[in-house]
Structures are given as structure tokens and as C-alpha cells.
PAKE-21687 format. One record per residue: residue number from 1; residue in three letters; chain; x, y, z of N, C-alpha, C, O, CB in turn. Coordinates in Angstrom, 1 decimal. Glycine has a CB too. Example, Ala and Ser with C-alpha at 12.3 -4.5 7.8 and 13.67 -1.06 7.14 Angstrom:
BEGIN
+-----+--------+--------+--------+--------+--------+--------+--------+--------+--------+--------+--------+--------+--------+--------+--------+--------+--------+
| num | residu | chaine |   n.px |   n.py |   n.pz |  ca.px |  ca.py |  ca.pz |   c.px |   c.py |   c.pz |   o.px |   o.py |   o.pz |  cb.px |  cb.py |  cb.pz |
+-----+--------+--------+--------+--------+--------+--------+--------+--------+--------+--------+--------+--------+--------+--------+--------+--------+--------+
|   1 |    ALA |      A |   13.2 |   -5.7 |    7.8 |   12.3 |   -4.5 |    7.8 |   13.2 |   -3.3 |    7.8 |   14.2 |   -3.3 |    8.5 |   11.3 |   -4.5 |    9.0 |
|   2 |    SER |      A |   12.8 |   -2.2 |    7.1 |   13.7 |   -1.1 |    7.1 |   12.9 |    0.0 |    7.9 |   13.4 |    1.1 |    8.0 |   14.1 |   -0.6 |    5.7 |
+-----+--------+--------+--------+--------+--------+--------+--------+--------+--------+--------+--------+--------+--------+--------+--------+--------+--------+
END
This chain:
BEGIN
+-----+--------+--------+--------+--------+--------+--------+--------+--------+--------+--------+--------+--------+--------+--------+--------+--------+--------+
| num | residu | chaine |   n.px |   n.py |   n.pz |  ca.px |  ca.py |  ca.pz |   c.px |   c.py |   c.pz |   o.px |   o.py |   o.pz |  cb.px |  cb.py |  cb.pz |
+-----+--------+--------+--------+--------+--------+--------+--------+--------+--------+--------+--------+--------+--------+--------+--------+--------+--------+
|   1 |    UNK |      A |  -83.4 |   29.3 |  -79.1 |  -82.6 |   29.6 |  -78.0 |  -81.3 |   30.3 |  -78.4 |  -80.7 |   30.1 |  -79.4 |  -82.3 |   28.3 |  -77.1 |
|   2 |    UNK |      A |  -81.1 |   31.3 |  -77.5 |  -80.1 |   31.9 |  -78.2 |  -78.7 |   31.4 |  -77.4 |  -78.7 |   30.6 |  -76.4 |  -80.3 |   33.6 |  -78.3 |
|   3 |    UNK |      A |  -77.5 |   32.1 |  -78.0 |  -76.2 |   31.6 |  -77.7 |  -76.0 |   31.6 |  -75.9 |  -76.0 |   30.5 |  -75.3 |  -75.0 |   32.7 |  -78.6 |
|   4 |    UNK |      A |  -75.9 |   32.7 |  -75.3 |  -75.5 |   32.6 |  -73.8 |  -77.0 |   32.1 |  -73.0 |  -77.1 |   32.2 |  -71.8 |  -74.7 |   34.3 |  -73.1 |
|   5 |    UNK |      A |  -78.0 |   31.7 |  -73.8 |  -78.8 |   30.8 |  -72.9 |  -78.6 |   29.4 |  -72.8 |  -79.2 |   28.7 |  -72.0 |  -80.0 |   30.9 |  -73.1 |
|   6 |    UNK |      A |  -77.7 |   29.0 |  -73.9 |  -77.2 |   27.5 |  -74.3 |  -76.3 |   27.5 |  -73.3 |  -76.3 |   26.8 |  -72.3 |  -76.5 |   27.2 |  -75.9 |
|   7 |    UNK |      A |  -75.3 |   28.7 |  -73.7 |  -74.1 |   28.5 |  -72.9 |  -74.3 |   28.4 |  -71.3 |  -73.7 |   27.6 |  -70.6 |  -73.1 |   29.8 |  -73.2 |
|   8 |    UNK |      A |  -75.3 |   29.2 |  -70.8 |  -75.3 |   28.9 |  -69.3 |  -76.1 |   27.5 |  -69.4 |  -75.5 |   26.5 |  -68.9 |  -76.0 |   30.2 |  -68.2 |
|   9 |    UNK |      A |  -77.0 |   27.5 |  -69.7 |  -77.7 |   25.7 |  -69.6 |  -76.5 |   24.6 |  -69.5 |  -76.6 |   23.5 |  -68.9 |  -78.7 |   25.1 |  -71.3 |
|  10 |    UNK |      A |  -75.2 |   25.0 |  -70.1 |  -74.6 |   23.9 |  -70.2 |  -73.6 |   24.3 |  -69.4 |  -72.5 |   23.7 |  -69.5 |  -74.3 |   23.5 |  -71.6 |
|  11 |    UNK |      A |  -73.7 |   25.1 |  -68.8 |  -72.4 |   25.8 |  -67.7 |  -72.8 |   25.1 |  -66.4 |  -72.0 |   24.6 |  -65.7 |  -72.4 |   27.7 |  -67.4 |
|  12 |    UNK |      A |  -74.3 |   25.3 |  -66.3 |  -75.1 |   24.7 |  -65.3 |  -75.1 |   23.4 |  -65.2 |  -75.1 |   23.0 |  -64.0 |  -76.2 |   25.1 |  -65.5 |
|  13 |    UNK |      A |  -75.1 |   22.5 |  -66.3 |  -75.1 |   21.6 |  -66.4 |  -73.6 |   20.5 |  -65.5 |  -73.4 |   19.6 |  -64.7 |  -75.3 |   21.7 |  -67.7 |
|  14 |    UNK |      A |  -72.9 |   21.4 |  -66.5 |  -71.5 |   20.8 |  -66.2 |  -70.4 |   21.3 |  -64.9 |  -69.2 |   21.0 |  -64.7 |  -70.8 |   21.0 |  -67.5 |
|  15 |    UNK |      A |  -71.2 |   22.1 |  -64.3 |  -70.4 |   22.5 |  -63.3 |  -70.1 |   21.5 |  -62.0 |  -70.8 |   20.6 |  -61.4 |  -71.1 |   23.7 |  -62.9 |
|  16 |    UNK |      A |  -68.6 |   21.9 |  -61.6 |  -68.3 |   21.0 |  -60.6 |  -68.9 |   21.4 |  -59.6 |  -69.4 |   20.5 |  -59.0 |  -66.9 |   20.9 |  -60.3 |
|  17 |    UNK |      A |  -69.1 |   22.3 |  -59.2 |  -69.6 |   23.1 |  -57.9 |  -70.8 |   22.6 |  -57.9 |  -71.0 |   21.9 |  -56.9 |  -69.6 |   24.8 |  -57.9 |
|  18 |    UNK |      A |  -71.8 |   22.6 |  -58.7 |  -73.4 |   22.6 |  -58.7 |  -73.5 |   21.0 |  -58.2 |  -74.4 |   20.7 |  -57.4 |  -74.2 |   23.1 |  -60.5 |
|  19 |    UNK |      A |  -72.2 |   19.7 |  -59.0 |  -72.6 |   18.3 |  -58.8 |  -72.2 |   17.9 |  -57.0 |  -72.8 |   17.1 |  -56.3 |  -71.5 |   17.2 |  -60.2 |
|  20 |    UNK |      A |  -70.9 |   18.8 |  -56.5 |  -70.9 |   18.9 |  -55.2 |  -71.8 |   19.5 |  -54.4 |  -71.9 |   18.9 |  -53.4 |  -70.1 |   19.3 |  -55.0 |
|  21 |    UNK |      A |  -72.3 |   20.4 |  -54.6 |  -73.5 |   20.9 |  -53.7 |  -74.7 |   19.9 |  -53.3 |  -75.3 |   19.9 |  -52.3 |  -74.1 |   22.2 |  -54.5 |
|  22 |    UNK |      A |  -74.7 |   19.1 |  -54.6 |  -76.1 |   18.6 |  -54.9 |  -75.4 |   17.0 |  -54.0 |  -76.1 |   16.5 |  -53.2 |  -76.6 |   18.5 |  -57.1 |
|  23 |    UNK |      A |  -74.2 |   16.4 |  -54.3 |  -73.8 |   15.4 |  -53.3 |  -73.9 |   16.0 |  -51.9 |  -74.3 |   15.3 |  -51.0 |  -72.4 |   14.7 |  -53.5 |
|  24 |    UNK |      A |  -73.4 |   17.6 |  -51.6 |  -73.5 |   17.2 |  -50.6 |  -74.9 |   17.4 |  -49.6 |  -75.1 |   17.3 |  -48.4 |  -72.4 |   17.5 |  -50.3 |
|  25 |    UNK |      A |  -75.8 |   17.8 |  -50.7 |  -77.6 |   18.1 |  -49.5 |  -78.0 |   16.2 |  -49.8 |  -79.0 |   15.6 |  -49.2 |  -79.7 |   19.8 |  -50.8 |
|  26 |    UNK |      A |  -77.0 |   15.5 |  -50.8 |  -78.0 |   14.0 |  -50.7 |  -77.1 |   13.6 |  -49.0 |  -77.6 |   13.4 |  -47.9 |  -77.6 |   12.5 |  -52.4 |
|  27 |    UNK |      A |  -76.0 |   13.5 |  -49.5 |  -74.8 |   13.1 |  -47.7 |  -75.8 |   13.5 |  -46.7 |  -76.5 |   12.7 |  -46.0 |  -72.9 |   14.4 |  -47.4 |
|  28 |    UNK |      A |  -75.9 |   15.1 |  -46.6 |  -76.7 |   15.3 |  -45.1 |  -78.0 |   14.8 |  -45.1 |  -78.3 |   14.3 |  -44.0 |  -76.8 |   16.8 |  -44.6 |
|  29 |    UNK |      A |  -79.1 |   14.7 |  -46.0 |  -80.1 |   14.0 |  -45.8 |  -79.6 |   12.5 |  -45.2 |  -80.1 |   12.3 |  -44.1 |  -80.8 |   14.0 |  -47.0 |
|  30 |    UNK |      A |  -79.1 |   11.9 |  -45.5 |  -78.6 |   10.4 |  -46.0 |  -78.3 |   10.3 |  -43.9 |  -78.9 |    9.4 |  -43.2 |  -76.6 |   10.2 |  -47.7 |
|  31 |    UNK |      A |  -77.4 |   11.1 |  -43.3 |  -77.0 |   11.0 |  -41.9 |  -75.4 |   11.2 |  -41.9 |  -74.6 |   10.8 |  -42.8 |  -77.6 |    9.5 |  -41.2 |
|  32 |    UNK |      A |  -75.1 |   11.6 |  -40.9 |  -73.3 |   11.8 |  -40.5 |  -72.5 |   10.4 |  -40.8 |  -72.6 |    9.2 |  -40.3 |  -73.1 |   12.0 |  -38.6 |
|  33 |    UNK |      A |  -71.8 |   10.9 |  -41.6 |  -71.0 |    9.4 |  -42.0 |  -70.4 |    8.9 |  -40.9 |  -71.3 |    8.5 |  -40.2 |  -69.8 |    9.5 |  -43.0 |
|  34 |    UNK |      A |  -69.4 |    8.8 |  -40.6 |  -68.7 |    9.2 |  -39.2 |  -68.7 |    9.8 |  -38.3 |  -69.2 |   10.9 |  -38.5 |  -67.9 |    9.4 |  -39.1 |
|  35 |    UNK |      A |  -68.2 |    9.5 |  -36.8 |  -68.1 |   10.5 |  -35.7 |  -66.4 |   10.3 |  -35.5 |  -65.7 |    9.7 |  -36.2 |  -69.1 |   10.0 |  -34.3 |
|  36 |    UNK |      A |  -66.1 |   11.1 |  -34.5 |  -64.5 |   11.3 |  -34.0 |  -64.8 |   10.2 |  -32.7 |  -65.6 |    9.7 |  -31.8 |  -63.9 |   13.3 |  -33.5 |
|  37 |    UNK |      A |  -63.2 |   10.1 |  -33.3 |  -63.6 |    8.5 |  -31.7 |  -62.9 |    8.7 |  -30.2 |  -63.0 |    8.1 |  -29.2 |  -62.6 |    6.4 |  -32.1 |
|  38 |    UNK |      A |  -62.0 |   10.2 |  -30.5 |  -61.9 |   10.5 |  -29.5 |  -61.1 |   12.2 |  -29.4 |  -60.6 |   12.7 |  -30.4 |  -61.3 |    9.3 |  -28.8 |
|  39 |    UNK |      A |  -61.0 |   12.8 |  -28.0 |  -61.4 |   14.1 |  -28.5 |  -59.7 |   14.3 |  -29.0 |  -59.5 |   14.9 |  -30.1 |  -62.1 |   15.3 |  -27.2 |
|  40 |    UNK |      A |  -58.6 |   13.7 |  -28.3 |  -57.6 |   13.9 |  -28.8 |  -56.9 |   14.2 |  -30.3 |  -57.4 |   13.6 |  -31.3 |  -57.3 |   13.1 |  -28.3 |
|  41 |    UNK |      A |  -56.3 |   14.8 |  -30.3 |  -55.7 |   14.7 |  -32.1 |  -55.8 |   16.1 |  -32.5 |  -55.8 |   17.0 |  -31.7 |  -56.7 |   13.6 |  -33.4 |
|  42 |    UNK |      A |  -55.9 |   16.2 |  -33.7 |  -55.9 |   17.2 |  -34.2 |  -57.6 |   17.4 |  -35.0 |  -58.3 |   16.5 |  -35.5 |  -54.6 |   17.3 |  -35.0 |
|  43 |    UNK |      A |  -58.0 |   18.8 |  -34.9 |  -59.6 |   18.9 |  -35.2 |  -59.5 |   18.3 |  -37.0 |  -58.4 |   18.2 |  -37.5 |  -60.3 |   21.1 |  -35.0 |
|  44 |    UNK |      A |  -60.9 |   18.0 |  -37.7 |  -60.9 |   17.9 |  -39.2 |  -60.7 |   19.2 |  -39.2 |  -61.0 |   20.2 |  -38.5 |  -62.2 |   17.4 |  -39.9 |
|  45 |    UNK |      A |  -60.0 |   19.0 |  -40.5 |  -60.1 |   20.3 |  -41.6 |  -61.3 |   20.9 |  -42.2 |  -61.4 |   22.1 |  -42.5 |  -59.4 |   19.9 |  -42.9 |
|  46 |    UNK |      A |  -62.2 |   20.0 |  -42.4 |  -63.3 |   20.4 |  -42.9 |  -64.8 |   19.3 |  -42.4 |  -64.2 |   18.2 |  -42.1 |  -62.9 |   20.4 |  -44.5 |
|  47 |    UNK |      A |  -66.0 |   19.1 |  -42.2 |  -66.6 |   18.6 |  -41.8 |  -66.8 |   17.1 |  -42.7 |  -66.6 |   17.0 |  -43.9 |  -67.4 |   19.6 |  -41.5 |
|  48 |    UNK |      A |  -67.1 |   16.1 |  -42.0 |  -67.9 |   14.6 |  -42.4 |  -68.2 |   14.8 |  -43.6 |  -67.4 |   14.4 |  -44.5 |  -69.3 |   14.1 |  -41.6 |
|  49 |    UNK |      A |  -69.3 |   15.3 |  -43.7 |  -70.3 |   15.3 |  -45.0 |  -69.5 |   15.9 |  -46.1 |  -69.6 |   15.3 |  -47.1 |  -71.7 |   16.3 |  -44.8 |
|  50 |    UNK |      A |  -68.3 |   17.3 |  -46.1 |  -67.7 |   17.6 |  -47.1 |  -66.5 |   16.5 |  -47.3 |  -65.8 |   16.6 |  -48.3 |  -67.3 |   19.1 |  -46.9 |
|  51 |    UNK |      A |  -66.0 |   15.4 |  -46.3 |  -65.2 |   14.4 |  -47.0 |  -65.7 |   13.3 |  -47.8 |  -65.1 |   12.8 |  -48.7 |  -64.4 |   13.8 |  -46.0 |
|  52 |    UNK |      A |  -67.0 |   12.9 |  -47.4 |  -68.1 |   12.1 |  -48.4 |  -67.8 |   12.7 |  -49.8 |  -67.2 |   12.2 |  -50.8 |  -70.0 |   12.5 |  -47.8 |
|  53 |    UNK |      A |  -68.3 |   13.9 |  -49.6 |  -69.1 |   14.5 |  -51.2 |  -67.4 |   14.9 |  -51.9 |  -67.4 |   15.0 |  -53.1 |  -70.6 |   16.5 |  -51.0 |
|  54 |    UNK |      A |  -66.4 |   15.0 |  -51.5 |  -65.3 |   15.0 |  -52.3 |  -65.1 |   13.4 |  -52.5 |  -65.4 |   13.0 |  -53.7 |  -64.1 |   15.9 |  -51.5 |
|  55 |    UNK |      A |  -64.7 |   12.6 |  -51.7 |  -64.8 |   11.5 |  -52.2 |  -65.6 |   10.8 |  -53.5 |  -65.2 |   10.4 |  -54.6 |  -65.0 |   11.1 |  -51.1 |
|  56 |    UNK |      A |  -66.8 |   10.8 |  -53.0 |  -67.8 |   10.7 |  -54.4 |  -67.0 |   11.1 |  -55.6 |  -66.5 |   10.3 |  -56.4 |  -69.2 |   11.8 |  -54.4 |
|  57 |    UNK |      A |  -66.9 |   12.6 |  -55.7 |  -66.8 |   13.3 |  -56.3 |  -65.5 |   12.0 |  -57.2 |  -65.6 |   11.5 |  -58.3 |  -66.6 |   14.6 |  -55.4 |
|  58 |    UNK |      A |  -64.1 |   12.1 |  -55.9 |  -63.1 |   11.8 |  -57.2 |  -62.8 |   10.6 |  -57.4 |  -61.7 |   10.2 |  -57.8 |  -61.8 |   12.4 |  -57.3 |
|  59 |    UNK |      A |  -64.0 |    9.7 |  -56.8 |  -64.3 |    8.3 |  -57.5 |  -64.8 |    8.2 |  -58.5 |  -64.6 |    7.1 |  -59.0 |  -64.9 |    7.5 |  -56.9 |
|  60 |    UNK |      A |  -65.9 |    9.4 |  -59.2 |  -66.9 |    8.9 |  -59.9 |  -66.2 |    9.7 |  -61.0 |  -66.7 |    9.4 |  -62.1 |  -68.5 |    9.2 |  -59.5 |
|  61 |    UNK |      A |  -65.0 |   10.6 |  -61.3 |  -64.4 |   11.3 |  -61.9 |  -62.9 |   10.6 |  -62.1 |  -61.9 |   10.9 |  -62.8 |  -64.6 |   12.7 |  -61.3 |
|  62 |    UNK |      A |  -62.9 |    9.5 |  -61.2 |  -61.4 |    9.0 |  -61.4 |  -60.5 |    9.9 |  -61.0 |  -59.5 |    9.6 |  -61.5 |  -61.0 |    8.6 |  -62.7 |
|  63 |    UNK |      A |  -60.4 |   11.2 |  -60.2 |  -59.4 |   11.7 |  -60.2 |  -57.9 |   11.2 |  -59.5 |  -57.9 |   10.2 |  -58.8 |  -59.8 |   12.8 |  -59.8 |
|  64 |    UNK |      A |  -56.6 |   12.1 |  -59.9 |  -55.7 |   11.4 |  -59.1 |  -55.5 |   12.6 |  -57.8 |  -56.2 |   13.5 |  -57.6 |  -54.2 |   11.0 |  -60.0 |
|  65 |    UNK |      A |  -54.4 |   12.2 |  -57.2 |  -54.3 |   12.9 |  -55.5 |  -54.0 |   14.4 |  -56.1 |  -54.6 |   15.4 |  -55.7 |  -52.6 |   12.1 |  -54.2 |
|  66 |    UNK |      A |  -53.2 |   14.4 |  -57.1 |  -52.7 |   15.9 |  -57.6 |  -54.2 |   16.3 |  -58.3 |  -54.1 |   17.4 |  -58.7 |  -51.0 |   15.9 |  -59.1 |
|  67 |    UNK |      A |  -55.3 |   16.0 |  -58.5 |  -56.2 |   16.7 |  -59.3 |  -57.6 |   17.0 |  -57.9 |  -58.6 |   17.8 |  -57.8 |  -56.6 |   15.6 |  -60.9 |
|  68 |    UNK |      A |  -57.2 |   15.9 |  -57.1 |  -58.2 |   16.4 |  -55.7 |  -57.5 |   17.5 |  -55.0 |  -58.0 |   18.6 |  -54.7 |  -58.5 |   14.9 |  -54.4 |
|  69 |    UNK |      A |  -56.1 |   17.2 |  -54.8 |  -55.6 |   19.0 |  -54.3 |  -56.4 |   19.9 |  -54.8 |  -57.2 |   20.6 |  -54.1 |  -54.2 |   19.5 |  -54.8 |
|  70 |    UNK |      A |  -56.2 |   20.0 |  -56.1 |  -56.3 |   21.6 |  -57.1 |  -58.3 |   21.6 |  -56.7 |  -58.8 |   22.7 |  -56.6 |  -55.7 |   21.5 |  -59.7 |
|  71 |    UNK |      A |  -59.3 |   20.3 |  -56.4 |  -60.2 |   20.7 |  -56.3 |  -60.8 |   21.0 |  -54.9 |  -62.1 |   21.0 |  -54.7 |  -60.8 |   20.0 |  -57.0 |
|  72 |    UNK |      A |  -60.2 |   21.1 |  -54.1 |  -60.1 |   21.2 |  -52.6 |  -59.8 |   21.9 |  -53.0 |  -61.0 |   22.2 |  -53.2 |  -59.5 |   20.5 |  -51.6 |
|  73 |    UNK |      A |  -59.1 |   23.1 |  -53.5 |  -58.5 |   24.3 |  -53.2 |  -60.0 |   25.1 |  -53.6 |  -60.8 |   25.8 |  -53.0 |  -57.0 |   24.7 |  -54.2 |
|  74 |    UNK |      A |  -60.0 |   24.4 |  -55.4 |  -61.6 |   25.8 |  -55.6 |  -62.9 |   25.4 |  -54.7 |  -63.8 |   26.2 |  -54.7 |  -62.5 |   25.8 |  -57.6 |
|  75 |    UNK |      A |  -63.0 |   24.3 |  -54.0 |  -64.3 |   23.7 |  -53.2 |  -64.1 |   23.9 |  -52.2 |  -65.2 |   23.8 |  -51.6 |  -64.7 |   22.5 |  -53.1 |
|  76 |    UNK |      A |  -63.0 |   24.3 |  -51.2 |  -62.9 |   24.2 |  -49.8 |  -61.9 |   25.8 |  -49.7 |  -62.0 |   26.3 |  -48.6 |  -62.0 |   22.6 |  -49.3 |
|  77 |    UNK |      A |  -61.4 |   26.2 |  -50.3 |  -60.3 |   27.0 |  -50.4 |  -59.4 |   27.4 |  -49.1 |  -59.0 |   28.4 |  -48.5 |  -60.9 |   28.2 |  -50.9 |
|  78 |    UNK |      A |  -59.3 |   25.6 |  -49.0 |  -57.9 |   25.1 |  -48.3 |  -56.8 |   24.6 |  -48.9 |  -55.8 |   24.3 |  -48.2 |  -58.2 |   24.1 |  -47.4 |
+-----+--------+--------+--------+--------+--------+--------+--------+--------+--------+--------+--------+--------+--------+--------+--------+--------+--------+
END
């Protein structure tokens, strides 16, 4: 195997994007985590299923609040 077929196998492997994508088609199979309980307030930022699959995400990575920002920014680009 040569060098940039390693390198993407393992780009692939280790990508943040690819392990979020993949939480989040298990979330929507799985059903809506939550509903809104009422119409008042202010709308989500982003939908149910994408607060699941970040969550996962920086439980299973331990992240802290300053390292879920910076990944909300490249995953949500909010």
C-alpha cells in the first residue's frame, strides 16, 4: 500500500466529522430525543438529533466547554 492510501485510510479513520455523521444516522434511526414543550422562547439553534450526536461526541472524547465551542464551530458553523 502506498503512502497517501495509508494516509487517507487513516484520515478516514480518525476523522471527527465521519464519527459525527455516523452518531448522528444511529440518533435518527434510534427516534427524536426530545420535543419542545412549548411554543414560547426562543427557536433551537440547531436540531434534537445534532444536540445528541455532539453530546456523545464530548462525553466519549471528554471534552471541556472551550473545546465543544471550537467543535460546534467546524460541525455546525455556528
Amino acid at each position: 500500500m502506498r503512502f497517501w492510501q495509508r494516509y487517507d485510510t487513516r484520515h478516514k479513520l480518525g476523522n471527527i466529522k465521519n464519527l459525527y455523521y455516523f452518531i448522528l444516522a444511529k440518533a435518527r434511526k434510534l427516534g427524536k430525543p426530545f420535543d419542545r414543550k412549548s411554543r414560547r422562547g426562543r427557536p433551537y439553534a440547531i436540531n434534537p438529533y445534532e444536540y445528541v450526536a455532539i453530546f456523545i461526541i464530548s462525553t466519549l472524547l471528554d471534552l471541556s466547554l472551550r473545546d465543544n465551542e471550537f467543535l460546534s464551530d467546524l460541525l455546525f458553523g455556528k
